[in-house]
N, C-alpha and C positions, 0 to 999 in steps of 0.2 A: 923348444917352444918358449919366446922370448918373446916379451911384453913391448908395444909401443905407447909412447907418452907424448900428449899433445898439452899444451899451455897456454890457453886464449887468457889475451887480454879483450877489453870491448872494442877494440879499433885493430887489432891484428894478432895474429899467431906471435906469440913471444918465442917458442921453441917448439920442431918436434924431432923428436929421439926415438930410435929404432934399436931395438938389442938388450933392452931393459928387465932386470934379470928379478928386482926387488923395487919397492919403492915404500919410505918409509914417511907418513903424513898426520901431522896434529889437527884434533878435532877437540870441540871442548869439553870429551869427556877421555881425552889423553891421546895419545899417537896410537897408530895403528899401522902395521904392516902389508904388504899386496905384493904374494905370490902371482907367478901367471896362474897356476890353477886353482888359484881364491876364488872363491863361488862371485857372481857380480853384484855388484854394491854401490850406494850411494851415501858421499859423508859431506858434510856443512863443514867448511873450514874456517876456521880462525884467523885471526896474522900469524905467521909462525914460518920455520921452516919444516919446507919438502927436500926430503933426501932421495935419491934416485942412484941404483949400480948398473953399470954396464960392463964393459971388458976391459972400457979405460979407467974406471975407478968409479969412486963414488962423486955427485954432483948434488951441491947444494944449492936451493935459489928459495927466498925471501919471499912470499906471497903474503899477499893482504886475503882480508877475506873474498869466499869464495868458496866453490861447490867441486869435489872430485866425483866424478861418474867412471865405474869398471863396466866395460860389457866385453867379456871374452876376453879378448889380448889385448884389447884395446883400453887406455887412460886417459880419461879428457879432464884435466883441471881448468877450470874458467873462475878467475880472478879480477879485480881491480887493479892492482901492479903487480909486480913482479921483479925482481932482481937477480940477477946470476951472480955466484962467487966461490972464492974458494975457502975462504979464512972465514969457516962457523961465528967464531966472535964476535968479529966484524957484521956481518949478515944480522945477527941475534940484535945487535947494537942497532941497528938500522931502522928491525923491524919497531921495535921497542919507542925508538924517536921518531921516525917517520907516517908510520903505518897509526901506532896507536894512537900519536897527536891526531891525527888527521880525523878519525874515529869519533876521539873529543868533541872537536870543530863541529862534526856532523851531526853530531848528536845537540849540540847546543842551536845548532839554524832549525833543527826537527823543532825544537820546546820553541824556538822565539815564530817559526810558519805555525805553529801549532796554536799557541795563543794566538797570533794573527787570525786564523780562521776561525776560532770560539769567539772571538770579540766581529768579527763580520755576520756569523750567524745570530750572537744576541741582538744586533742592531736591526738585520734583515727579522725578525721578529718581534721588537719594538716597531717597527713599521707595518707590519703587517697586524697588531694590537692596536697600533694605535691610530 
């Protein structure tokens, strides 16, 4: 009894994998392991990497944040990106400059739509005062 692993991104399947024996996935209160007969489960993920063994080895790919859902044998990760590789370092380096700047960015358009809409709502309430 051997686990399959799906990988949505929001516009297509990134990967799916059949034969999947372990998969090992950071969450922000540390990595966690998925046997197939792990009871089913749902974890919030981070940027980080997912590890994944099969018969051909072990498989590394870079994920941005995103949600893993277990039911049965079945693993559906749905992400924002994703990246395939082989060289951990590489990958770690990726997430680190790519994934986490981009997070930044997001976070900084949230505060400037943010006050944008407290400065629309005090005006739409000066008008309606006055």
């Amino acid at each position: 009894m051997l686990m399959s692993l799906k990988v949505l991104l929001p516009f297509q399947v990134f990967t799916e994998t059949g034969g999947v024996s372990r998969i090992v996935a950071e969450t922000h209160q540390g990595s966690f392991g998925l046997l197939p007969h792990r009871l089913d489960c749902v974890a919030a993920l981070p940027p980080g990497i997912l590890v994944y063994e099969t018969d051909a080895g072990e498989a590394f790919l870079a994920v941005d944040e995103g949600v893993l859902v277990k039911t049965g044998l079945e693993v559906l990760v749905s992400v924002r990106r994703a990246i395939a590789g082989k060289d951990l370092a590489r990958l770690r380096d990726l997430v680190e400059q790519e994934f986490l700047t981009l997070d930044e960015q997001a976070q900084n358009v949230r505060s400037v739509m943010a006050k944008l809409e407290s400065g629309i709502i005090r005006r739409l309430v000066g008008f309606h005062h006055g």
